[in-house]
N, CA, C and O of each residue as an XYZ file, in Angstrom:
388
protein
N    -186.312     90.351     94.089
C    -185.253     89.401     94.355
C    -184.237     90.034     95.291
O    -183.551     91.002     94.965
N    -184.173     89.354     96.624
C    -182.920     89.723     97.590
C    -181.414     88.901     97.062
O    -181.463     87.802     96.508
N    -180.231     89.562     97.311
C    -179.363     89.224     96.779
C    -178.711     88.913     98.301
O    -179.347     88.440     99.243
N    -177.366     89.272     98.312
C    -176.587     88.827     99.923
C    -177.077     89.844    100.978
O    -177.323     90.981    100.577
N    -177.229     89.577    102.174
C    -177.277     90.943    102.962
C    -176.201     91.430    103.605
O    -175.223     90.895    104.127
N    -176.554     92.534    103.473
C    -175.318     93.632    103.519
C    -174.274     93.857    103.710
O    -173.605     94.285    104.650
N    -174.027     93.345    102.123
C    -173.099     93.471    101.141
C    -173.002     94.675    100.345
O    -171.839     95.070    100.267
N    -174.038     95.547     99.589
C    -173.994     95.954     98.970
C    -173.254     97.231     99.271
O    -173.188     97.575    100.451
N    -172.696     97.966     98.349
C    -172.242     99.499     98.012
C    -173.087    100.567     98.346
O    -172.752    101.529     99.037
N    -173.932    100.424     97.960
C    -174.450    101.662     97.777
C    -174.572    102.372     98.870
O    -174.543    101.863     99.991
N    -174.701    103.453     98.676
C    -174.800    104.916     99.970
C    -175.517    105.696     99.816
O    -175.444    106.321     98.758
N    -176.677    106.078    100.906
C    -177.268    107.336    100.612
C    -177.342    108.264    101.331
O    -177.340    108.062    102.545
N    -177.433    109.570    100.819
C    -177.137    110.744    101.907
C    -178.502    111.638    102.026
O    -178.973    112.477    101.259
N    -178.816    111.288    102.904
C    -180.326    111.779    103.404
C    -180.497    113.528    103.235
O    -181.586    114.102    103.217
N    -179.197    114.179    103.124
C    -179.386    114.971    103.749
C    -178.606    116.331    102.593
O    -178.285    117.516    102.682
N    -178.591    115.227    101.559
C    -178.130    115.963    100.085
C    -179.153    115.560     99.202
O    -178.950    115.765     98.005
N    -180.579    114.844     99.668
C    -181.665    113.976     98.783
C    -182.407    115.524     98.877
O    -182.604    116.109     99.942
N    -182.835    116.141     97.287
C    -183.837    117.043     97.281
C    -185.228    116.317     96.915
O    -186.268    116.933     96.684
N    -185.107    115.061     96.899
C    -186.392    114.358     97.128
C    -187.320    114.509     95.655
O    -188.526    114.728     95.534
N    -186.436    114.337     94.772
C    -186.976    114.587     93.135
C    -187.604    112.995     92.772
O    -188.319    112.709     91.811
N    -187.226    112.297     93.585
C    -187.868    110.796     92.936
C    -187.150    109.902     91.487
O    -187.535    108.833     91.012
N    -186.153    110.668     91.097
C    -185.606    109.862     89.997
C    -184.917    108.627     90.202
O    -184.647    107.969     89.198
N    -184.474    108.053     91.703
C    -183.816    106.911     91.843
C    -185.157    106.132     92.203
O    -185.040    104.927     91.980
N    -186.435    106.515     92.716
C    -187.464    105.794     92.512
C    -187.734    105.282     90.978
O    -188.066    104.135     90.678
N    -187.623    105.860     90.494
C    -188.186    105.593     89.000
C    -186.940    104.822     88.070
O    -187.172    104.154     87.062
N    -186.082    104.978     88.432
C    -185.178    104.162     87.351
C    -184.550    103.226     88.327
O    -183.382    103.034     87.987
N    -184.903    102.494     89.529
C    -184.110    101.477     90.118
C    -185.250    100.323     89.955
O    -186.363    100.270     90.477
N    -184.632     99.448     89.091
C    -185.205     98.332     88.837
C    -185.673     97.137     89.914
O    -186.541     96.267     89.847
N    -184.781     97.470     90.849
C    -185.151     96.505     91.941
C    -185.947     96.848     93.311
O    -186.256     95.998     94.146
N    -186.286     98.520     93.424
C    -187.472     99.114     94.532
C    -186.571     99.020     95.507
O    -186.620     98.066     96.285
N    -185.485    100.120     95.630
C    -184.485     99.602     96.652
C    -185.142    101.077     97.464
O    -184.904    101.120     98.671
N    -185.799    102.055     96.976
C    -186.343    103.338     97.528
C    -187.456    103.623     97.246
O    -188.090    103.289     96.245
N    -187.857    104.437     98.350
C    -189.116    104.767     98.620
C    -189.831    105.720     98.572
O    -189.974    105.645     99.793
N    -190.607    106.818     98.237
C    -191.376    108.180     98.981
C    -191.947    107.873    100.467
O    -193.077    107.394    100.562
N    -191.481    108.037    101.172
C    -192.019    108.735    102.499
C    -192.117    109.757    103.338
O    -191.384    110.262    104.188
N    -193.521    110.016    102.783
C    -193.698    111.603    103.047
C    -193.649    112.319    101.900
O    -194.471    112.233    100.988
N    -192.453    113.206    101.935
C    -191.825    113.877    101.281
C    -190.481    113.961    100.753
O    -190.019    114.726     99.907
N    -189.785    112.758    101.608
C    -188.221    112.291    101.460
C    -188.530    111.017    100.985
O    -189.445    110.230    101.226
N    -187.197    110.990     99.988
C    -186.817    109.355     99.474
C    -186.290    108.492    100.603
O    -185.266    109.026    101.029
N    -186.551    107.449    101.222
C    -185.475    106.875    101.869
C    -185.508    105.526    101.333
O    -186.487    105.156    100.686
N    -184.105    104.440    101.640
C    -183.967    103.184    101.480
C    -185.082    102.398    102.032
O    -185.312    102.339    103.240
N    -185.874    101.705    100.994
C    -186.676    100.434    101.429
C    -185.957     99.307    101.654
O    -185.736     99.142    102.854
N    -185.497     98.447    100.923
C    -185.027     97.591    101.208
C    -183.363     97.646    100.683
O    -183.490     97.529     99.465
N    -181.548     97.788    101.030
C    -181.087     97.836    100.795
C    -180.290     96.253    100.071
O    -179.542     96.159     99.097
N    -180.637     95.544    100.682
C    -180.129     94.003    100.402
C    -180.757     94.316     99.175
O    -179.946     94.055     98.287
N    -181.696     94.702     98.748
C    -182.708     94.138     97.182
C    -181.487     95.000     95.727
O    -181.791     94.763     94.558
N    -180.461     95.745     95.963
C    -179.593     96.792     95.446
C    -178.641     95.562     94.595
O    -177.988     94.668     95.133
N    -178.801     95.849     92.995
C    -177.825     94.584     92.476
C    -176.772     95.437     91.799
O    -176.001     95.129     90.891
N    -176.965     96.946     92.658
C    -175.516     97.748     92.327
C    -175.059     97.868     91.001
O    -173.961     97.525     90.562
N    -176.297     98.550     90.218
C    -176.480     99.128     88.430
C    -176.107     99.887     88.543
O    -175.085     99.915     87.857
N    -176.327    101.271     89.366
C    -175.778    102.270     89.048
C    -176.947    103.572     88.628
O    -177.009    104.796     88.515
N    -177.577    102.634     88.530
C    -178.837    103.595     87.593
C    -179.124    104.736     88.628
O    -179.068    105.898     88.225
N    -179.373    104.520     89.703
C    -179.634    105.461     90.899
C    -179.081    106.728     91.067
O    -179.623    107.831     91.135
N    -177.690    106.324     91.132
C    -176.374    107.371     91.134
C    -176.404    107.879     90.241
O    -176.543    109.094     90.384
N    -176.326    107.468     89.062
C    -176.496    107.737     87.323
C    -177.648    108.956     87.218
O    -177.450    109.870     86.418
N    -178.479    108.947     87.789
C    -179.750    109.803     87.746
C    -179.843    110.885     88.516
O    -180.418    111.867     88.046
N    -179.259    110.941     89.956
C    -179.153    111.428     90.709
C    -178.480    113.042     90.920
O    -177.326    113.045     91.349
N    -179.042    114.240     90.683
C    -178.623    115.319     89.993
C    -177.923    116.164     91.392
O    -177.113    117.091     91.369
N    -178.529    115.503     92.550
C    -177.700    116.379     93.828
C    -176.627    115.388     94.570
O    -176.623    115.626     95.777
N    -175.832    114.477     94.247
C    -175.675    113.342     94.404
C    -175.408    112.874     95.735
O    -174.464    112.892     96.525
N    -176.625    112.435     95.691
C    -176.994    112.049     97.405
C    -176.686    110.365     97.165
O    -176.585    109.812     98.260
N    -176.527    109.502     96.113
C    -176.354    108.428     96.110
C    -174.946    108.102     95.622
O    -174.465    109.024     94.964
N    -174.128    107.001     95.772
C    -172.991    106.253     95.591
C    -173.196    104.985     95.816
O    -173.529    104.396     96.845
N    -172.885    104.490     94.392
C    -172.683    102.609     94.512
C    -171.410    102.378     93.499
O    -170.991    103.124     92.613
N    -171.078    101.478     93.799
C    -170.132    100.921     93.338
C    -170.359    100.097     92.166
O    -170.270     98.884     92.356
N    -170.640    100.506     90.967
C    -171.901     99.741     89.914
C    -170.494     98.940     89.101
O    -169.327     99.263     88.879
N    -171.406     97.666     88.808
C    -171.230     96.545     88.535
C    -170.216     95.692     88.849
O    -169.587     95.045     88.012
N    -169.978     95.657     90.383
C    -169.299     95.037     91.179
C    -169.517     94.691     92.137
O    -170.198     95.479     92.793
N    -169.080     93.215     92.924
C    -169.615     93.071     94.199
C    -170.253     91.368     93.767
O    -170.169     90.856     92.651
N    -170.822     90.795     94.897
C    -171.523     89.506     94.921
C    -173.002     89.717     93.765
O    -173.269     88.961     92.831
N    -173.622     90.693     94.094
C    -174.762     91.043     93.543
C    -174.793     91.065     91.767
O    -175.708     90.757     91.004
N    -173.768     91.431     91.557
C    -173.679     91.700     90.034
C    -173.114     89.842     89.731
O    -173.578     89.068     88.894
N    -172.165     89.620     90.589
C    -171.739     88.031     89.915
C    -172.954     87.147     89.769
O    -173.128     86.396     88.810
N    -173.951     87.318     90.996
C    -174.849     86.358     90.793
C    -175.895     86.784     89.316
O    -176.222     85.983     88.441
N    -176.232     88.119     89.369
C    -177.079     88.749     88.125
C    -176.090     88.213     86.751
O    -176.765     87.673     85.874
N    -174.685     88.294     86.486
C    -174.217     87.754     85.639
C    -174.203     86.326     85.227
O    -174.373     85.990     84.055
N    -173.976     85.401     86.302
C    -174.699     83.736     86.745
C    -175.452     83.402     86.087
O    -175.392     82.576     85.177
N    -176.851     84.420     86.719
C    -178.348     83.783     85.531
C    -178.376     83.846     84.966
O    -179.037     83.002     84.362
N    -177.584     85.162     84.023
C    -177.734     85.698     82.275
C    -177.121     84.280     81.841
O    -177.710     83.323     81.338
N    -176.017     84.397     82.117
C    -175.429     83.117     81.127
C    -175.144     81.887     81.613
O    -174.503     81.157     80.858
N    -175.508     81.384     82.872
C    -176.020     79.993     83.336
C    -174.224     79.353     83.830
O    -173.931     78.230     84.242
N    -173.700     80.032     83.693
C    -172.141     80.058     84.660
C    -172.538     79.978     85.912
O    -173.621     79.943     86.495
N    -170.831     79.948     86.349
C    -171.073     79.857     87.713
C    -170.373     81.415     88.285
O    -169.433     82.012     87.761
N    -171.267     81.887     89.683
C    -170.882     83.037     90.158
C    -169.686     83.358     90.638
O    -169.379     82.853     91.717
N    -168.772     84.220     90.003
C    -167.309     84.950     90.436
C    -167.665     86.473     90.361
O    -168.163     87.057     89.398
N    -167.274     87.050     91.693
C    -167.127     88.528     92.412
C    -165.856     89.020     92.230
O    -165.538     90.208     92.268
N    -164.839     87.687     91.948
C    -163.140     88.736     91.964
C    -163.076     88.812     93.835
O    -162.355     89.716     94.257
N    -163.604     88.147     94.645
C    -163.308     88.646     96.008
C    -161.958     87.813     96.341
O    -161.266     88.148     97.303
N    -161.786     87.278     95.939
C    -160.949     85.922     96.310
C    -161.051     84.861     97.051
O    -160.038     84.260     97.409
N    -162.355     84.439     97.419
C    -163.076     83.529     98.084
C    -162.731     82.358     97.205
O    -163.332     82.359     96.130
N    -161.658     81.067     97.474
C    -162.007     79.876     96.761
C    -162.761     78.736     97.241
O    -162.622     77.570     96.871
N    -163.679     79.246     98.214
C    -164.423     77.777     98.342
C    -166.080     78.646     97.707
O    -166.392     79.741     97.241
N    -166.717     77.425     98.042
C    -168.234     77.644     97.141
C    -168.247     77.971     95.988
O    -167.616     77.217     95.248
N    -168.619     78.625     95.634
C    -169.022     79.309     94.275
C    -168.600     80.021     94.091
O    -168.993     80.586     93.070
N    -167.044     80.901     95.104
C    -166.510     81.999     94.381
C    -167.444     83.155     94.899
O    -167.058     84.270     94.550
N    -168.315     83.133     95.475
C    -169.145     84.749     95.609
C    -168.461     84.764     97.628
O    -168.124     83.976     98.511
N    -168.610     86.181     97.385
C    -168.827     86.615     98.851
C    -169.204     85.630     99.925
O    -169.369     86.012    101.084
């Protein structure tokens, strides 16, 4: 599932990644990749900014801004069938980004 494009937080630093694979394995949405031998961003729009990445991340080559942003309002939306608010201050539409 793609969320807004690029919007999201998150950050990665290519160049602090010792390429251990743990944000592969605990990011629920396949926002990274193995190539090669380095992790890099597959798809960044697909990022609903959990945290889990950063959370895992022991050389911290990653930063997101977890559970904030358009991405998390809409993931909060479906849970409970509301309507989407980010806190951006957008009052037309739906309140998101």
């Amino acid at each position: 599932m793609k969320y807004l494009s690029n919007v999201s937080s998150l950050v990665f630093s290519s160049e602090k990644c010792t390429a251990c694979g743990a944000c592969i394995e605990v990011c629920p949405q396949a926002v990274f990749q193995m190539s090669g031998k380095k992790v890099c961003v597959n798809d960044i729009d697909r990022c609903m900014e959990c945290g889990a990445c950063a959370n895992n991340c022991e050389s911290g080559a990653l930063e997101v801004n977890a559970g904030v942003g358009c991405a998390s309002a809409l993931i909060r939306s479906m849970i409970t069938g509301g309507e989407p608010a980010c806190g951006c201050g957008n009052s037309e539409g739906n309140g998101c980004c």
